[in-house]
Structures are given as structure tokens and as C-alpha cells.
C-alpha positions in Angstrom: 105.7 98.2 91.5 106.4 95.2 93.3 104.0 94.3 96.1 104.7 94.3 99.8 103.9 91.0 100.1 106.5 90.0 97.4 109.4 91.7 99.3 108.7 91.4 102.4 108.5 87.6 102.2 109.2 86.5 106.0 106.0 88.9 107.0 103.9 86.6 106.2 104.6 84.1 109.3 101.4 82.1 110.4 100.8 84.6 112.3 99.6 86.6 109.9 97.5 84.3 107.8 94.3 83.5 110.3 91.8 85.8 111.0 92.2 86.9 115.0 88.7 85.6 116.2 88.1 81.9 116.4 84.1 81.5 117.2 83.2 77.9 118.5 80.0 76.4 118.2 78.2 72.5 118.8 74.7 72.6 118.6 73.3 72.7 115.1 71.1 75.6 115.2 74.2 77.6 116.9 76.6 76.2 113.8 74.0 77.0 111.7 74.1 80.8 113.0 77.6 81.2 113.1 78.2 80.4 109.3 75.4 82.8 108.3 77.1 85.2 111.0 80.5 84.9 109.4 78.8 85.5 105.4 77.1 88.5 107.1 80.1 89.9 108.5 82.1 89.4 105.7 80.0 91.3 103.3 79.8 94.3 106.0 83.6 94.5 106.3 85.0 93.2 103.4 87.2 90.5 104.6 86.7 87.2 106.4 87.1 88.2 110.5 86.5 85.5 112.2 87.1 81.2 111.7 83.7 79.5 112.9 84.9 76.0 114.4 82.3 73.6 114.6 82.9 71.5 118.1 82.3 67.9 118.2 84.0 67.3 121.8 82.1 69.6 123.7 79.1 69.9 121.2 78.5 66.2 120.6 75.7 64.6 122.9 77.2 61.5 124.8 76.3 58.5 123.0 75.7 60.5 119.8 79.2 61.1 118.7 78.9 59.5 115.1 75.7 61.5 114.5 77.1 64.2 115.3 79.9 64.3 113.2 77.6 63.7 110.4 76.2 66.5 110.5 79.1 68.2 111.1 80.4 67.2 107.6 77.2 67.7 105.9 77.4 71.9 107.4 80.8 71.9 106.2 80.2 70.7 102.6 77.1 72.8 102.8 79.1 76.3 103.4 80.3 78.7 100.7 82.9 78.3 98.9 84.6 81.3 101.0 83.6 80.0 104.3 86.3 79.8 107.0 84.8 76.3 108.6 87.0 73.9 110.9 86.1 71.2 113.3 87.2 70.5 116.9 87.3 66.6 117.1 87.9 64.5 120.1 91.3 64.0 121.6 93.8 61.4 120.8 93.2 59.4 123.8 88.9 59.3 123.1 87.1 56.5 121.7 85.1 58.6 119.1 89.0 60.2 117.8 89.7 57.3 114.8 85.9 57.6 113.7 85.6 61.5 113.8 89.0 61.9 111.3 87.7 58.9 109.4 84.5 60.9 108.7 85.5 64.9 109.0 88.6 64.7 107.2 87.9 61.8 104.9 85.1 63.5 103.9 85.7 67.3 104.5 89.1 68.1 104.4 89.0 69.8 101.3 86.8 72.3 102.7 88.2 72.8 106.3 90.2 75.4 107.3 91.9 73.4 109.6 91.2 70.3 112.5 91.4 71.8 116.2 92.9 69.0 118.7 92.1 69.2 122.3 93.8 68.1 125.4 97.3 67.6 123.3 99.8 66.5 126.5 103.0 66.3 124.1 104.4 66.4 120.5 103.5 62.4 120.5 100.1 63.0 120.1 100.6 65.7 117.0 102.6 63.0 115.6 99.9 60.5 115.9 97.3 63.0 114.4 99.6 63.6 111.6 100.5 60.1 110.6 96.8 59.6 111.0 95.5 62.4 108.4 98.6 61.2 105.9 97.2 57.6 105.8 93.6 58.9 105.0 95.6 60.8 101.4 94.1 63.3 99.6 93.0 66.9 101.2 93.8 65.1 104.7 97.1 64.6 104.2 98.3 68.3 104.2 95.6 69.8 106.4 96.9 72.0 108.9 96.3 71.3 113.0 95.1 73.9 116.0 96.1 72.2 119.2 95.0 73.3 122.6 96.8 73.1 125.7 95.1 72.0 129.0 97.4 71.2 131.6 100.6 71.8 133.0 102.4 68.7 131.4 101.1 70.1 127.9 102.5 73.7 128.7 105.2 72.1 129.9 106.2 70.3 126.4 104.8 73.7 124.4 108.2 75.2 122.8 108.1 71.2 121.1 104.4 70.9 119.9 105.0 74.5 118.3 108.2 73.6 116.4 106.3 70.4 114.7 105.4 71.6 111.0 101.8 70.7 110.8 101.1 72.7 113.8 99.6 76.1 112.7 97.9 77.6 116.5 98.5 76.4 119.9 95.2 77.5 122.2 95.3 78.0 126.0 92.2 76.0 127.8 92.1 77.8 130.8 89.3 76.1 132.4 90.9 72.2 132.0 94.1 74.2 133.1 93.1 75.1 136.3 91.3 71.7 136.8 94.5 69.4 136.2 95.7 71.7 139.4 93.5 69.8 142.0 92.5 72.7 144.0 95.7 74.4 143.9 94.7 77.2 141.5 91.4 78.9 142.9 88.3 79.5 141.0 88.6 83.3 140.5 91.2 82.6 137.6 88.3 81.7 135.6 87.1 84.9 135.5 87.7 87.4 132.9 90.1 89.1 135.7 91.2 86.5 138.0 93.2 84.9 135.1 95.7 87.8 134.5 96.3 87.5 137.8 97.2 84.3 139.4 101.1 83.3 138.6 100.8 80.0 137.7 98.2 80.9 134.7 100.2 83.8 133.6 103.3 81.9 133.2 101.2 79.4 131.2 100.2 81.9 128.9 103.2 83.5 128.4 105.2 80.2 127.9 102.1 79.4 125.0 102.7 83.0 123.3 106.5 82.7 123.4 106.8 79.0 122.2 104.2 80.0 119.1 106.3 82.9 118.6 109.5 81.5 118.7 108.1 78.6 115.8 106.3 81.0 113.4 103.1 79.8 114.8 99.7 81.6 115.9 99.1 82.2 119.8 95.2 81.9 120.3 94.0 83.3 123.9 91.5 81.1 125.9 87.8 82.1 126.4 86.6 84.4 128.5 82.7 83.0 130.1 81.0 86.3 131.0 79.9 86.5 127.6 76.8 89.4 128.4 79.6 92.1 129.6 81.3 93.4 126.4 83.7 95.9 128.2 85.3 92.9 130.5 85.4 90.9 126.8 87.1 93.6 125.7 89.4 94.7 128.2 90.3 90.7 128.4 91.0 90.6 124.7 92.9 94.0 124.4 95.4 92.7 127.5 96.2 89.0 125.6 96.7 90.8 122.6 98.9 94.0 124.1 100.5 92.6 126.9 100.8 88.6 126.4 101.6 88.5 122.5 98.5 86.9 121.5 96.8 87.4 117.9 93.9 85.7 117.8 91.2 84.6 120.8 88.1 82.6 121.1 85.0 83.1 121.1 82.4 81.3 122.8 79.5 83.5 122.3 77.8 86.0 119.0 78.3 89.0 121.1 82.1 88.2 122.1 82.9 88.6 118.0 82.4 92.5 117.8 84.6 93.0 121.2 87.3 90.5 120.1 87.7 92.5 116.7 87.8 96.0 118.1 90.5 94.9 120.9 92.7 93.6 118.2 92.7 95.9 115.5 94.7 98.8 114.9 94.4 101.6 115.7 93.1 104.6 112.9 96.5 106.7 113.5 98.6 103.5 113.4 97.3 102.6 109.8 97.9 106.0 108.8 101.4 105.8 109.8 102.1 102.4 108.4 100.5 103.3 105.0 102.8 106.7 105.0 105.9 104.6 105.4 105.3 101.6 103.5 103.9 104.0 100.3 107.7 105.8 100.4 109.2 102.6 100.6 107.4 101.3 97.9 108.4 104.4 96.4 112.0 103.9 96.9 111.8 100.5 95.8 112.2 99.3 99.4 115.2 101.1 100.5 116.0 102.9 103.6 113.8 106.3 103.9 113.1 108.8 106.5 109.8 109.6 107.6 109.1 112.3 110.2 113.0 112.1 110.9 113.4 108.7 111.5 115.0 106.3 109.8 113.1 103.2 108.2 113.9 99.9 106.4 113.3 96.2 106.1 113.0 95.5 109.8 110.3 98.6 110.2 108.6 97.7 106.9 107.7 94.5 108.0 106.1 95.4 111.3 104.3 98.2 109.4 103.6 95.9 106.5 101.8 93.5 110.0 99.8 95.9 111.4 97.9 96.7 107.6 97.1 93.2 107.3 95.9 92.8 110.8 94.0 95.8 110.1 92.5 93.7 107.1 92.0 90.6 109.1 89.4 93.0 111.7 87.6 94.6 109.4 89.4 97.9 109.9 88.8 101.3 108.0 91.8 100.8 106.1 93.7 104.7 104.3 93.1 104.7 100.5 96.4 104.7 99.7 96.5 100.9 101.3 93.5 99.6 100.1 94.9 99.0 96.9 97.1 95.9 98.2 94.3 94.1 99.1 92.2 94.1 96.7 
């Protein structure tokens, strides 16, 4: 019998090719953590649930930017095989941007998931980061790029950075975000609360989620600081990922992994359902059925065929029945 993946061809968008949790880390020991976290996890649940993005903007020390991006290279060559590594390099506009692709991707790409981008302000800068990787050749030249969004102007211009083809995820930075507001945005939408709440960071989201959306691409929800309360990590993840259409969040911190997972995964009855349905389609060689007197095809198939590989993607106890199409 023919796979679901085989039939159901346009299921398998971007957004359903990255695993939901995106766990950033700069300071060696941390990186060093984070990769043996990800081979532990793995193991435990049987698929790959979270990226681990090693941060040279934020993580570099001032001064120490080549260094640092040494090392970043050596961690990355270093990693299994499997590993899911990428790198968060300096923006476009920063003096250490030209050395850090140099470096990273002349020397990594083959083994990098992808290259996260910060402070993108327009599709010009993806442009110049993608006529920058193709002159380096090789691996470089088709690496995908995460881009994050951290101001008005850039959430402004988002429907265009998502249509460009090397774009894969567009990230909200909420704290830069309310910074390029001078005051106008208070600090309470930093919190874990405050920023579902204020209109002008909403709309941000939103505008992020429905411009990845409309492209094909991968929404990926902004970091939540209170990283010692797991119910307001969770409560923050399940909200971007049931009410603002995101799939995939940060993580700043080991313990915000777990929460992140369990917020977007399925739900046990909603595997069941999907696996029921997609095993008669298979059945019927993927025409219409009926299951619990409603009618199903293509369009349902697809959604149902979603929700088992985002079930994969989190680690989820998947039905027997499904297990089989991901092995």
C-alpha cells in the first residue's frame, strides 16, 4: 500500500518538517549540554524533538566574536551524525556577519540544520544572506534560513520575507519588539501573560503566523523568560500553538523543553482518531469513507495525516496501527 506521505504530497509543507522546539544556547558548557540533551531525548522518545541552535549574537563575548565562532564550528562538526545543530549568527548590518558565514557555513554547512538571522528589517537583507551563502558554493549554497523579526518595520514587510524561497521559519523577538517601541509598549508584555495581551504585540504575532502560513513556511513563537514556572511555560506555549497558529517555539532554558513538547502535541484521543481514519483511507486506497458518520477525504486526510506527524515530532505515544509509517 502506498504511503501517506506519497499521496498526500502537499502535507508535507515546511510546516511539517521541523521539530516544534527550538532550544538556544551560547556559552560552551550550555551548548555542550543541549546536544547531549537532544541525543538523550531522542533515544527516550524515539524521534529528534527539539533543534539546539547554538547562538553566536547573544552568546559571543564582545571582542571575542571570531573565537567564538570557532568553537561554534568545532561543536557542530563534533555532533552525531543525527544531531539537529544550527547557528544564530550576527545580523546583516554587524561587523562580525561576513566573518561568521565565512567560518560557520564555509566550514559547517554540511552539518547544520539551518543558519538563524536576527534583526531581518526587510526581504533585502534575506537577499543579501542568500547571495552571500551562494558565493561561498558547496553545502552553503542551498542551506535553508530561520529569520527573526524584531521590530515593527520587520513585521511590517513579513507576508515578503516569508514568500522568499530560502526562508524556511520566521521567529517573533518579542523583547527587541517592544524595545523599537520607545516606551510605547509597557514592560508587562514581556511577561509570559502580558504579551497575549497588549494589541500592538498580538497583531505582531498574528501578522508573523499568517504571513508563514500563507508562504508554506514555519511560525516559531518568541520566548517566554520565567523559565523556573513550567505551568506559565506551558500555558504560554499551548496559547501560540492553539490560538495564534504557531508550530514551533523557543526555548531559552533545559526545563522550558518538556513544557514546550507537551503544549504542542496531540492529544491521545486525537491520534486515535486520525490513525482510525487514515487506516480506512489507506484501506480504500484514499477514497472518500465514512467514519463515525461523517464523511472523509483528501482535505480531512491531510489534516489527520498533520496531526500523526506532529505527534512524531513531540515524542508522542503514537496507536500501533500508526507506528508503522514511521518507522
Amino acid at each position: 500500500m502506498r504511503h501517506p506521505r506519497e499521496v498526500l504530497l502537499d502535507a508535507q509543507a515546511a510546516a511539517g518538517t521541523l521539530p516544534v522546539c527550538d532550544h538556544y544556547s551560547g556559552v560552551e558548557l550550555r551548548m555542550r549540554k543541549s546536544l547531549q540533551l537532544q541525543a538523550e531525548l531522542t533515544r527516550e522518545l524515539g524521534a529528534c524533538v527539539f533543534d539546539v541552535t547554538l547562538d553566536c549574537e547573544d552568546g559571543a563575548p564582545v571582542g571575542a566574536e571570531a573565537q567564538h565562532a570557532a568553537l561554534v564550528v568545532q561543536l557542530a562538526l563534533a555532533a552525531d551524525a543525527q544531531t539537529r545543530v544550527a547557528v544564530r549568527i550576527h545580523p546583516v548590518d554587524h561587523p562580525s556577519f561576513a566573518d561568521d558565514l565565512r567560518v560557520i557555513a564555509g566550514q559547517a554547512a554540511h552539518r547544520l540544520t539551518h543558519l538563524m538571522i536576527p534583526k531581518v528589517e526587510t526581504v533585502a537583507d534575506v537577499q543579501q544572506v542568500d547571495q552571500a551563502l551562494r558565493s561561498l558554493g558547496g553545502a552553503a549554497a542551498q542551506l535553508p534560513i530561520h529569520v527573526l523579526l524584531e521590530s515593527a518595520r520587520a513585521v511590517h514587510y513579513a507576508f515578503d520575507i516569508a514568500a522568499h524561497p530560502r526562508v524556511q521559519s520566521i521567529s517573533f523577538g518579542l523583547m527587541d519588539f517592544i524595545s523599537s517601541h520607545n516606551g510605547a509598549i509597557g514592560d508587562e508584555a514581556m511577561g509570559s501573560s502580558g504579551q497575549f495581551s497588549h494589541p500592538l504585540v498580538v497583531r505582531a504575532k498574528l501578522e508573523i503566523a499568517a504571513a508563514c502560513h500563507a508562504h508554506g513556511k514555519v511560525p516559531s513563537h518568541c520566548v517566554v523568560t520565567e523559565f523556573s514556572d513550567a505551568a506559565a511555560m506551558q500555558a504560554a506555549a499551548e496559547r501560540a500553538a492553539g490560538e495564534y497558529g504557531y508550530t514551533r517555539m523557543w526555548s531559552i532554558h533545559p526545563n522550558q523543553i518538556r513544557p514546550i513538547l507537551a503544549a504542542f502535541a496531540p492529544k491521545a484521543a486525537q491520534l486515535q482518531t486520525a490513525t482510525e481514519i487514515l487506516s480506512a483511507a489507506q484501506a480504500a486506497d484514499w477514497a472518500p469513507i465514512s467514519h463515525q458518520g461523517q464523511l472523509h477525504d483528501r482535505a480531512s486526510y491531510r489534516y489527520y495525516w498533520q496531526l500523526l506527524e506532529r505527534g512524531h515530532r513531540t515524542g508522542a505515544q503514537l496507536p500501533q496501527a500508526a507506528k508503522v509509517w514511521f518507522e
